[in-house]
N, C-alpha and C positions, 0 to 999 in steps of 0.2 A: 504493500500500500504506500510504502515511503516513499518507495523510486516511482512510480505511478504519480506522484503529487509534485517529486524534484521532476521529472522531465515533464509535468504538465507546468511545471514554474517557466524551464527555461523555452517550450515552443512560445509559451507568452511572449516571454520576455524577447524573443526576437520576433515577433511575430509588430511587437509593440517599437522595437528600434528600428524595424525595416519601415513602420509607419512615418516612421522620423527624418530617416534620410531625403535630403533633399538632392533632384534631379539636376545633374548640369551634364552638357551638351560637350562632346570630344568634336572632330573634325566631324560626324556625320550628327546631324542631330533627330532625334526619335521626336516621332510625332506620335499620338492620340488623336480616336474619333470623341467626338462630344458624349457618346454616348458612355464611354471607360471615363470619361470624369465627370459624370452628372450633367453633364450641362444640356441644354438644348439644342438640338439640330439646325430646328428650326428659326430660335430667334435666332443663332451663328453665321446660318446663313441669308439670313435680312438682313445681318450689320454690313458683312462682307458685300455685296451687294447695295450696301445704303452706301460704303466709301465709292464703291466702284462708280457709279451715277453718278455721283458729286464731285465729282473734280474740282478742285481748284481753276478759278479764271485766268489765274498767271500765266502770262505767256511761256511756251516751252522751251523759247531760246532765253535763259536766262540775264542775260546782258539786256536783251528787249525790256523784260517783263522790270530788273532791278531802277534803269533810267524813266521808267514811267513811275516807280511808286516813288523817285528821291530826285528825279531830274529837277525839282521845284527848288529844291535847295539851294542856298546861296554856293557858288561857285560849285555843285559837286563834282564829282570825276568820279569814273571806276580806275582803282589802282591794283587790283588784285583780279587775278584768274574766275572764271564764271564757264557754266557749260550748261550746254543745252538738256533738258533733263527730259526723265521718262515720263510716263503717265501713271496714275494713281496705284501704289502698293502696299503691299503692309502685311502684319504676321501677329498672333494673338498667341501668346504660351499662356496655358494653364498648368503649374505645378511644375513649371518648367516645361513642358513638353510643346511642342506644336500643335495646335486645336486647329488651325486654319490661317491662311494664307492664300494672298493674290497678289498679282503682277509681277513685274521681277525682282527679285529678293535680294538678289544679286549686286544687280546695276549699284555704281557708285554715284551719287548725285550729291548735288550740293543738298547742305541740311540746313543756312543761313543760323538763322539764332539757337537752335539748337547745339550749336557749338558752345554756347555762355553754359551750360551743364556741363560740358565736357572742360570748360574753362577752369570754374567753380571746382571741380574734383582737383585740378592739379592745385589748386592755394588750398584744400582740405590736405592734400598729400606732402606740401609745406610746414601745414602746421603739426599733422603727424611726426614729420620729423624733427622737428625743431624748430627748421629754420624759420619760421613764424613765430614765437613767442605766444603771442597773442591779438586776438583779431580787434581788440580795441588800441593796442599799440598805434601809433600815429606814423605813416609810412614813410615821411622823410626821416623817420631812425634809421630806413633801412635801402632808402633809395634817394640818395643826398647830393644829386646834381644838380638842383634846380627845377625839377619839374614839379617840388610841393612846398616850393618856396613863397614867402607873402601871406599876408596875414589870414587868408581864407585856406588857401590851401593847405600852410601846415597843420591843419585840424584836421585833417582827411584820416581816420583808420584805415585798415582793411574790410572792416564791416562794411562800411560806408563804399565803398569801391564794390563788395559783394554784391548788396541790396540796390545799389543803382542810386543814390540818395546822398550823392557826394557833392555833386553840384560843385564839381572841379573845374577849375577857369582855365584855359590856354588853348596852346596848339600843339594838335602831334600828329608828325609825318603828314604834315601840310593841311591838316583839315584843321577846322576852329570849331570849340566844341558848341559853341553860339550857333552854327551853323547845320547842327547834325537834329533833324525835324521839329524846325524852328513854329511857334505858333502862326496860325492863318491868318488870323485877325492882331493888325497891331505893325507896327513898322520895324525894320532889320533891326535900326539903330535904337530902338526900345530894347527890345528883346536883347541886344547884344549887350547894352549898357545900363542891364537891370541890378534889381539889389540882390547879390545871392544869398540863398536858403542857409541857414544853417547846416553845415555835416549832417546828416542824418535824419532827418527831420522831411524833406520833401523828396518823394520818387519822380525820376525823370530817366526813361527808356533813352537812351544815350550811345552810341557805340566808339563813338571817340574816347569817352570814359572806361566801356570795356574794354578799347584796347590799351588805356592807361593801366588797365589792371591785369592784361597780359605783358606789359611791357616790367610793371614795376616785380610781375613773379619772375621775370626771366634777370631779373638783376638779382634775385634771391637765389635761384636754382641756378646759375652759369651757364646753363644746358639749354641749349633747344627744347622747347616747352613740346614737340611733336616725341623728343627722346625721350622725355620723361611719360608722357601718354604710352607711349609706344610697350617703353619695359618693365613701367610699375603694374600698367593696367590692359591694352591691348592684346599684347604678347598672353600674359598670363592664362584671359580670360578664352582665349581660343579664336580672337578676331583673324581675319584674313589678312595679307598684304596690302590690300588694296587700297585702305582709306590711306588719306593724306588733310593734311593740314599747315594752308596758305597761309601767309601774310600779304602784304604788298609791294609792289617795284622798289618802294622809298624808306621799308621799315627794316630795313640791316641796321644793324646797332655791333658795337665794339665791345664785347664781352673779350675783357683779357686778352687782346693781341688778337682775336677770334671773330672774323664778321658774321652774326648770328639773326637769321629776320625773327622780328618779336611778329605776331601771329596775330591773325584779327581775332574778334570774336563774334564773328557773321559775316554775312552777305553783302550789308549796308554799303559796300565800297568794290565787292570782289572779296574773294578770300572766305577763310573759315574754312570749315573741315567737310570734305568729299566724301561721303562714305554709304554701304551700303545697308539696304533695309536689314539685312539677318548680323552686322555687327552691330549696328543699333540696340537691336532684340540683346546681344549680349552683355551689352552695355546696360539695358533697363535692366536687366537677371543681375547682372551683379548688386545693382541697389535693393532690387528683392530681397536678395538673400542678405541685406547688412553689411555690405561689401564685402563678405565672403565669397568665396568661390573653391568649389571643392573640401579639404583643408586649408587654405591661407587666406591669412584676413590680409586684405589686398587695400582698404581702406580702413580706415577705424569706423566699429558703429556708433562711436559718439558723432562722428562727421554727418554718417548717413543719419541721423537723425538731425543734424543739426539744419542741414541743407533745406528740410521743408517744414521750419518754423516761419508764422508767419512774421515779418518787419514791422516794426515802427512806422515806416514811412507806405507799407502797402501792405496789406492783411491777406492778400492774396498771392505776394512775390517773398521768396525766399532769401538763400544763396544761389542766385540765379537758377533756382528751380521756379515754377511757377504750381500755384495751387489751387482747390475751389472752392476756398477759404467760406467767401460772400456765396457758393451756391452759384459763379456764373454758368455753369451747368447745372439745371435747374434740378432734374433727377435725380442726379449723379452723385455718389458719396463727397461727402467736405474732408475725408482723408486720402482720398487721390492726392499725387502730384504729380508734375511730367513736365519734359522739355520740350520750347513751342519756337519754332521756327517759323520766319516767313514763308508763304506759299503752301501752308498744313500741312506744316511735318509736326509730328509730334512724338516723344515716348511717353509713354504713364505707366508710372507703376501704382498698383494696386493689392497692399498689404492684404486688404480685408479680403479679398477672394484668390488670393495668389495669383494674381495677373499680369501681364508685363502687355502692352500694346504699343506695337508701333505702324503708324499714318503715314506718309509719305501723299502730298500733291492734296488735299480733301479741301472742301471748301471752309472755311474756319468757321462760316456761319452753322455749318452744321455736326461740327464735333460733339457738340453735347446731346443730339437724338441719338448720333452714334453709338457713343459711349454708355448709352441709357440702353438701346438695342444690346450691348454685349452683358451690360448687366443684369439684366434681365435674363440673357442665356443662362447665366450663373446661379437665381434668384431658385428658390428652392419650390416655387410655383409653376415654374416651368422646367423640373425637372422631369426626367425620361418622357418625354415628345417626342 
């Protein structure tokens, strides 16, 4: 009767670790029908189908589509690389696994602001190691050529730089930060020669500011901010070769005797990171899992937590993760978060149903039916359909 009770312990007890283990993906990744993870058929293949319809208006020659949404801008210019993209794609893991997927998965495309997540991870990877101290430290301690010199700027943290709420004054690599999607109503020289916001205090979607905050980590890290993406985290997690991550013609900078281009963080100019929809997918699975992956904690989960609190200055914006803090997906759980690029790219991760989704090309105004379509696959109302 003894051994009858010790090996009905231990079929449990692994019966109950194999429940635990979480799925990650080698060179071939395992997919699942909806039906092996509860989910619905049918709403699954409504949402796939609701991205497919929807496309995005953006034109598909990128360079087209970027000069019509920023050509309004005082003096702009594209200074960085652009390409023509595909048509609408994307991929949905549940529990890791593949639930469904459309278009090409493959294809490498521009992701535009979705790159400020991929940004955000490398000053979380900063301050995992040290070389950040702390994200209220004030950045001319640690970037002291003059570009957070003057009595506004040296108040700039790294938070501030994170959350977009920096309301940093100048010019970098020729652009004026005045100039980066100035108000409609109201004249240049208003706008240019306003009173600025306190640090921290007002959000302004800004990309001359993000790439002040790609410029000020590549003075911290020495390295090509593409090397340290590449070995801390790409490499690890199983990404392909393929993605790549621009700057612009005029953003080489002198690291140590070393001409090194600091790297944009979007599209707004050219530049930002090329990449395809199934490394994306690996990229949202590593924040699933707490920036584990496998055995190694690849980021700290204090980071991945920290990344989708909401700000001071935006309740719905992060560490350049974006949230739905306010509900602006009106169905859709307030503990999503995901990164949102021009043209509907998006990833989301989605703790509460173990979900990772990633959008490519969708029309923005319709992400939140989408997203309501997959959760609803999920919802235990519409399970086995």
């Amino acid at each position: 009767m003894k051994n009858i009770l010790l090996n009905s312990f231990f079929i449990l007890f692994f019966i109950g670790s194999d429940a635990q283990i979480s799925y990650f993906p080698d060179s071939t990744w395992q997919g699942k029908t909806p039906e092996e993870l509860k989910m619905s058929k049918m709403m699954l293949d409504s949402a796939v189908k609701f991205a497919v319809i929807n496309e995005n208006s953006f034109n598909r020659d990128l360079r087209i589509a970027t000069l019509k949404s920023y050509g309004a801008e005082p003096d702009f210019k594209i200074l960085g690389p652009t390409k023509e993209r595909g048509g609408p794609a994307g991929l949905i893991l549940k529990n890791g696994y593949i639930v469904a997927s459309w278009g090409d998965i493959n294809r490498v495309d521009m992701t535009n602001s979705v790159t400020k997540s991929f940004l955000s991870t490398i000053a979380g990877l900063a301050i995992d190691e040290g070389l950040i101290k702390n994200l209220t430290d004030k950045v001319n301690s640690y970037v002291w050529d003059g570009t957070f010199d003057g009595e506004h700027n040296s108040k700039i943290n790294w938070e501030n730089l994170l959350t977009q709420s920096s309301d940093w004054s100048g010019t970098l690599f020729g652009l004026q930060d005045w100039a980066d999607r100035p108000p409609k109503e109201g004249g240049i020289d208003d706008w240019k020669n306003r009173k600025l916001n306190e640090p921290g205090t007002i959000f302004k979607y800004n990309d001359v500011r993000v790439n002040l905050l790609a410029y000020s980590l590549l003075q911290v890290w020495r390295k090509p901010l593409p090397v340290i993406l590449k070995e801390r985290i790409m490499d690890p997690i199983g990404a392909s070769t393929t993605w790549r991550w621009f700057g612009y013609d005029n953003s080489f900078v002198n690291i140590d005797g070393v001409m090194m281009q600091s790297v944009s963080g979007g599209g707004h100019h050219g530049g930002g990171i090329f990449i395809s929809t199934a490394d994306e997918a690996r990229f949202g699975l590593l924040f699933l899992r707490n920036g584990k992956w496998k055995t190694r904690q690849l980021i700290s989960e204090k980071w991945v937590k920290a990344i989708h609190q909401p700000s001071t200055a935006n309740k719905d914006y992060g560490y350049m993760w974006w949230m739905n803090t306010t509900k602006s997906w009106k169905y859709v759980s307030a503990e999503i978060y995901f990164a949102w690029g021009a043209g509907g790219n998006y990833i989301v991760v989605d703790n509460e149903h173990d979900l990772v989704i990633v959008v490519r090309w969708i029309d923005d105004s319709k992400m939140g039916d989408f997203m309501n379509l997959v959760e609803q696959a999920v919802a235990n109302k519409f399970n086995h359909q």
